[in-house]
N, C-alpha and C positions, 0 to 999 in steps of 0.2 A: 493627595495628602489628606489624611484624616481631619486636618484642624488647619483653615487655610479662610483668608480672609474673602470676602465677596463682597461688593459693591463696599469696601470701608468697612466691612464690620466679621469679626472673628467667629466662623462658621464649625460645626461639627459635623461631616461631610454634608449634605445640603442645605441644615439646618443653623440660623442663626443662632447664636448663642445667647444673644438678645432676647430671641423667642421663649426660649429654655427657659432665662433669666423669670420673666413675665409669665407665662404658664406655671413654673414649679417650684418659684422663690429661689432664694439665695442666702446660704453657700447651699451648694449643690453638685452632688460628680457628677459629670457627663463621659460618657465611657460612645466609643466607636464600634459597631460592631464589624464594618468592612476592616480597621483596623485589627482586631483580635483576629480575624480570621488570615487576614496575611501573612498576621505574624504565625501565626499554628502553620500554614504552609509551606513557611518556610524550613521549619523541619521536617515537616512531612517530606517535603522534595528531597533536602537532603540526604534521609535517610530510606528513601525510595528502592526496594529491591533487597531489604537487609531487612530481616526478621528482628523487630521493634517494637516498642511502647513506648509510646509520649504520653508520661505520668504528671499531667498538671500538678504545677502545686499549690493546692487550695489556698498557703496560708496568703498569697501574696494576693489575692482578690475573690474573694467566698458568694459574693452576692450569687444567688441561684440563676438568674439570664446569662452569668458568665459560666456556671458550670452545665445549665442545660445546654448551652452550644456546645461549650467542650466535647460533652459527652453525641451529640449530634453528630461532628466532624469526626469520631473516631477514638477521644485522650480519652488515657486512662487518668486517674490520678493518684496523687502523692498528697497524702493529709497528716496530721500529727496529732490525733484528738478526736474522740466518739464523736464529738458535736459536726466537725468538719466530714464524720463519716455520715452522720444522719443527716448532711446539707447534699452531699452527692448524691443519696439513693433519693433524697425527695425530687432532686433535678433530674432524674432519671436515669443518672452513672450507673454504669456496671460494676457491683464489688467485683468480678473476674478482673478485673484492670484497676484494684486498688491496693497500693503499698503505705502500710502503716509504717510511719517513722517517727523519732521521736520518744526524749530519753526515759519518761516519767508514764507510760502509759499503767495505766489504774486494772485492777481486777477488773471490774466492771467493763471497762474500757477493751481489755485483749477478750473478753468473752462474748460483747456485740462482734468485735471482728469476725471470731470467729464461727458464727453464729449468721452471722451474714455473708459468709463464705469468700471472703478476699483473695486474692490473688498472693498474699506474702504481709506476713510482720516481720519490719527489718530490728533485730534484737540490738540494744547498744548497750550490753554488759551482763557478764553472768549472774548476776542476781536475775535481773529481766527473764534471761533464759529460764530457771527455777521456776518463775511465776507460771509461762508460759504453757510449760509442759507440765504442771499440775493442773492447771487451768483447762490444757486439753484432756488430761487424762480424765477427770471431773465429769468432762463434757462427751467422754467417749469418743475423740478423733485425733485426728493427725495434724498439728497444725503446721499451714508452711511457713517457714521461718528461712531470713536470711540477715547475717551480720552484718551493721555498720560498722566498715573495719577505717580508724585512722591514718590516713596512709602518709600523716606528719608531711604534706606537702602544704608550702606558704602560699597564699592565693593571692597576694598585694592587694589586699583590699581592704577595709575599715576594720579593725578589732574586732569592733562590735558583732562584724557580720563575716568575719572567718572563722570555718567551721572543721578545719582540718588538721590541724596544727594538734603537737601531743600535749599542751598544756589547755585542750578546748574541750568543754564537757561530753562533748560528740563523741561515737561510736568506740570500739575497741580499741585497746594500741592492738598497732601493725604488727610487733613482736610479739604479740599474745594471740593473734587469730589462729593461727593453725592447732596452736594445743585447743583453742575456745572451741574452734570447728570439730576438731577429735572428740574430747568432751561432747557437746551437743550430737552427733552419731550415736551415742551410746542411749539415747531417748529415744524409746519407743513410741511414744506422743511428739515426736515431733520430726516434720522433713525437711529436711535442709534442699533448697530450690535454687537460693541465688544466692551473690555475696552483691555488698553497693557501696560508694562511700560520696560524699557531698565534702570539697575542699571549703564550699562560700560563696556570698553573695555580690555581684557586681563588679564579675571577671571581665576584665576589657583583655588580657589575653589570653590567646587559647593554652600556649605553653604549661601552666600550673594543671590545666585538667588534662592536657596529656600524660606528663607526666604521671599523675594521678592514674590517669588509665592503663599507664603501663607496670605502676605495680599492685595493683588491682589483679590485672592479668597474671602478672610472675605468684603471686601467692595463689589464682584459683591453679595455677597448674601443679604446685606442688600439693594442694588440697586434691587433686585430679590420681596424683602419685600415689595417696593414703588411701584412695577407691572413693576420696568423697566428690562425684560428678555432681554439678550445679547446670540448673537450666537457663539462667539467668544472670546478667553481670549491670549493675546498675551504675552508672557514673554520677548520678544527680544530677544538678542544675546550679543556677548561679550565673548565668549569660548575661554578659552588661546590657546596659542602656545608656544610650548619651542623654545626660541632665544637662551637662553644661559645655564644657570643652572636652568631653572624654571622645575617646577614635576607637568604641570596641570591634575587636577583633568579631566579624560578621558569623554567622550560626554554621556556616557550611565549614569555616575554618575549623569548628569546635570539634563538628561532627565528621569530619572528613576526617581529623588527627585521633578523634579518635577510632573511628573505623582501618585506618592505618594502622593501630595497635593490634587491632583485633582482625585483623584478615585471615580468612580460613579458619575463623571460630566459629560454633553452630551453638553458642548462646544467643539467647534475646537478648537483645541490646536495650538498655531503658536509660530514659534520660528525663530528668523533673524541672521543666522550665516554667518558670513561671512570670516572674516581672521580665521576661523576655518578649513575655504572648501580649500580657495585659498594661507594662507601665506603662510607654506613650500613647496608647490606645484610651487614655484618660486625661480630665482636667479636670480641676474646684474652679468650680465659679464661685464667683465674692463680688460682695456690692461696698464700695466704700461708704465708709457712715462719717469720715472727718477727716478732714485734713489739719493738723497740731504742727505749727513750725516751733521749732526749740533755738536755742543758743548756740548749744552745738552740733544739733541733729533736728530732724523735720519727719514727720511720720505720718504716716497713711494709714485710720485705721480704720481696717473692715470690717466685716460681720462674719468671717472666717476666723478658725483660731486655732491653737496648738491643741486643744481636744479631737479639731477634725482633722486637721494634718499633723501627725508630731514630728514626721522624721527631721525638720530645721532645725528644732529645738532638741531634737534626741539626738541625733549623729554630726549636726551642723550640714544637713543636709543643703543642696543648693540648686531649686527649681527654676527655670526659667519663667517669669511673669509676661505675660502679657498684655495689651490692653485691648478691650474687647471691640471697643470704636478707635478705631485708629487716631482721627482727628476730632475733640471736641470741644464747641464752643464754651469759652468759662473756665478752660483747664487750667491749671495749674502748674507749669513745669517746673521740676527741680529733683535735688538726689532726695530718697525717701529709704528710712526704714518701714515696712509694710508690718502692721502688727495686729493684734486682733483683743477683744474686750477682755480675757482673762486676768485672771489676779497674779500673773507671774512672770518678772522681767524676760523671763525664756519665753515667752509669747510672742513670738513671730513667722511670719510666711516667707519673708527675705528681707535684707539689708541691703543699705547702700545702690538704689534702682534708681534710673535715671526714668522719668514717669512724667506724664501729662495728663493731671487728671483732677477731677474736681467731685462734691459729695454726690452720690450718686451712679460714677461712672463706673463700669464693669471690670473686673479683672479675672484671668484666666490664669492659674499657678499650673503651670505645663506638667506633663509625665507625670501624672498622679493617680494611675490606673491600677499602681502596686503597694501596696503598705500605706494604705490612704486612709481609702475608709472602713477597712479590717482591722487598722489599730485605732482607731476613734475614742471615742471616753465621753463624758456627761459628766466632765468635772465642772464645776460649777453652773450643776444643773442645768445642762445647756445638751437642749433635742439633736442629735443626730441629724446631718443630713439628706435629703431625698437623691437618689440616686435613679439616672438617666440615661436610659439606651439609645441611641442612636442607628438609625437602619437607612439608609438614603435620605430620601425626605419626611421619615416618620421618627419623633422621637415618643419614646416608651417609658412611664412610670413606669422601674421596675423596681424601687421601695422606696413607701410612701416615707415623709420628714414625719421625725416622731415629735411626739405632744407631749410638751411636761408634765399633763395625766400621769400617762402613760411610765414616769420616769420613777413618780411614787406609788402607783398602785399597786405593786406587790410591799408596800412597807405597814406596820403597824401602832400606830400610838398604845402605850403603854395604859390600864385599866387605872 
């Protein structure tokens, strides 16, 4: 196990968490690197002997030691944003293995792509189209483009993070792709390669992304009828993780049903995992600063907060806590809300925890390898934290805690 206790005390494969703690302060991610690599494995396996791409998805963990490995191991990736394109090629990604998605892309932003030679801009609306192919024709090229088509399948997953459905800002409707795709043939600046669609985030079954993939497939064959052949069929990503009590449906399920769709096709088959590869493959470490009994509730608070974790306080998200010392002298047991210094009653890391712990002792907020420290913030002027690779018995600065210099140097007093 990546995160597994040793002599009493809460380990990141051979490294104490303790150690971490004392070496690089706290709050602090510590990310696994034998973990991320497992996890990439386990599609790789799956999809072993099937012409493939495993298209990380930047947005769910950006730091560069996670996409220089990506890119080491073979992933392409899935970004949504120039910035996340300028993070891949600095970690040494391939734009040949990069699919730009994402509804709102900028002139500037489709002209680095394509200028950087990517692998496909997946289009999510004919305006977008417009841009694109005057944008190539500008540039004197052909850009490859392929539609985000909606294919209005429900993924049982948090609102927030279903991306499929017809009333969700996401890709085409499904009744409009074929005239879209017709339409877009008619550009000479532009080549249509693949078609993709992304149902959402935090699929514990595989059922919705089959489904998904089967009418994916029934439209590119009618698109196949019109003479428009695609090189490529993208399904996305969205693969669960267990936080808490959830039983997701394992990768191979995913990938197996959907290879069962597509048997006897000779597209590439691409798939955009991301908090699959990297969310348990991470944890915040936090050092309690107080413990506050109340009247009707009792709280723990850290030096962690909803600037470095928000998903509690955004989704009502629900991380499993740890404690970093299993047994210590002076603790304190009882139920605790865990909350952090911010100025805002949504300022929490979890509720209602059953905890033994006194000022000072370590805590570990499990599965936070995804949507962690990528949504972060410096709201109330508060430094980011340092982030920690983990490789056997070596852990690795791999970004240093920022300094409230740092926070106002690009700002200007008024003359």
């Amino acid at each position: 196990m990546a995160f597994a206790y040793r002599a009493g005390a809460l380990c990141a494969e051979q490294v104490s968490l303790e150690e971490i703690a004392r070496q690089f302060g706290t709050p602090c991610y510590v990310y696994s690197r034998a973990a991320i690599e497992g996890n990439f494995e386990r599609f790789a396996n799956a999809l072993a002997g099937r012409k493939s791409l495993i298209a990380y998805s930047v947005k769910a963990n950006s730091n560069l030691a996670v996409l220089g490995l990506m890119a080491r191991l073979g992933a392409g990736f899935d970004i949504v944003s120039g910035g996340e394109l300028a993070r891949v090629l600095a970690a040494g990604g391939d734009p040949r293995k990069v699919v730009f998605s994402g509804v709102g892309k900028t002139q500037a932003e489709i002209e680095q792509a394509l200028r950087a030679g990517i692998l496909c801009l997946n289009l999510e609306s004919e305006a977008e189209l417009e841009r694109v192919s005057a944008t190539a024709a500008r540039l004197g090229v052909r850009a490859p483009v392929a539609f985000r088509v909606n294919p209005d399948v429900d993924a049982k997953t948090h609102p927030y993070i279903s991306t499929g459905l017809k009333d969700n800002k996401f890709g085409v409707a499904y009744a409009d792709a074929e005239r879209v795709y017709r339409d877009a043939a008619r550009h000479k600046n532009l080549e249509l390669v693949g078609i993709g669609c992304h149902i959402g985030s935090q699929l514990t079954s595989a059922a919705p992304f089959i489904d998904a993939a089967a009418r994916i497939l029934a439209l590119t064959e009618k698109l196949a009828q019109s003479g428009i052949v695609l090189s490529h069929i993208d399904l996305g990503g969205g693969f669960g993780i267990r936080y808490r009590d959830e039983t997701p449906a394992p990768v191979s399920q995913f990938v197996d049903g959907a290879l069962g769709v597509l048997a006897g096709r000779s597209e590439t088959l691409i798939v955009d995992p991301g908090r699959s590869i990297v969310g348990d493959a991470g944890v915040l470490l936090t050092r309690v600063e107080y413990l506050k009994p109340g009247e009707s509730k009792n709280f723990v608070v850290v030096d962690a907060a909803m600037n470095d974790l928000i998903r509690p306080a955004l989704y009502g998200a629900w991380h499993e806590l740890r404690q970093v010392r299993e047994a210590e002298s002076g603790a304190v047991a009882g139920v605790y809300d865990v909350v952090g210094p911010i100025c805002e009653s949504a300022d929490f890391l979890a509720r209602e925890r059953n905890l033994a712990v006194r000022p000072g002792s370590l805590l570990a907020v499990m599965s936070a390898g995804a949507y962690g420290m990528v949504m972060s913030s410096n709201y109330n002027t508060r430094p980011r934290p340092a982030e920690v690779m983990v490789s056997g018995t070596r852990a690795v600065l791999v970004r240093e805690r920022e300094t409230v210099n740092q926070l106002f140097a690009a700002e200007r007093l008024l003359p």
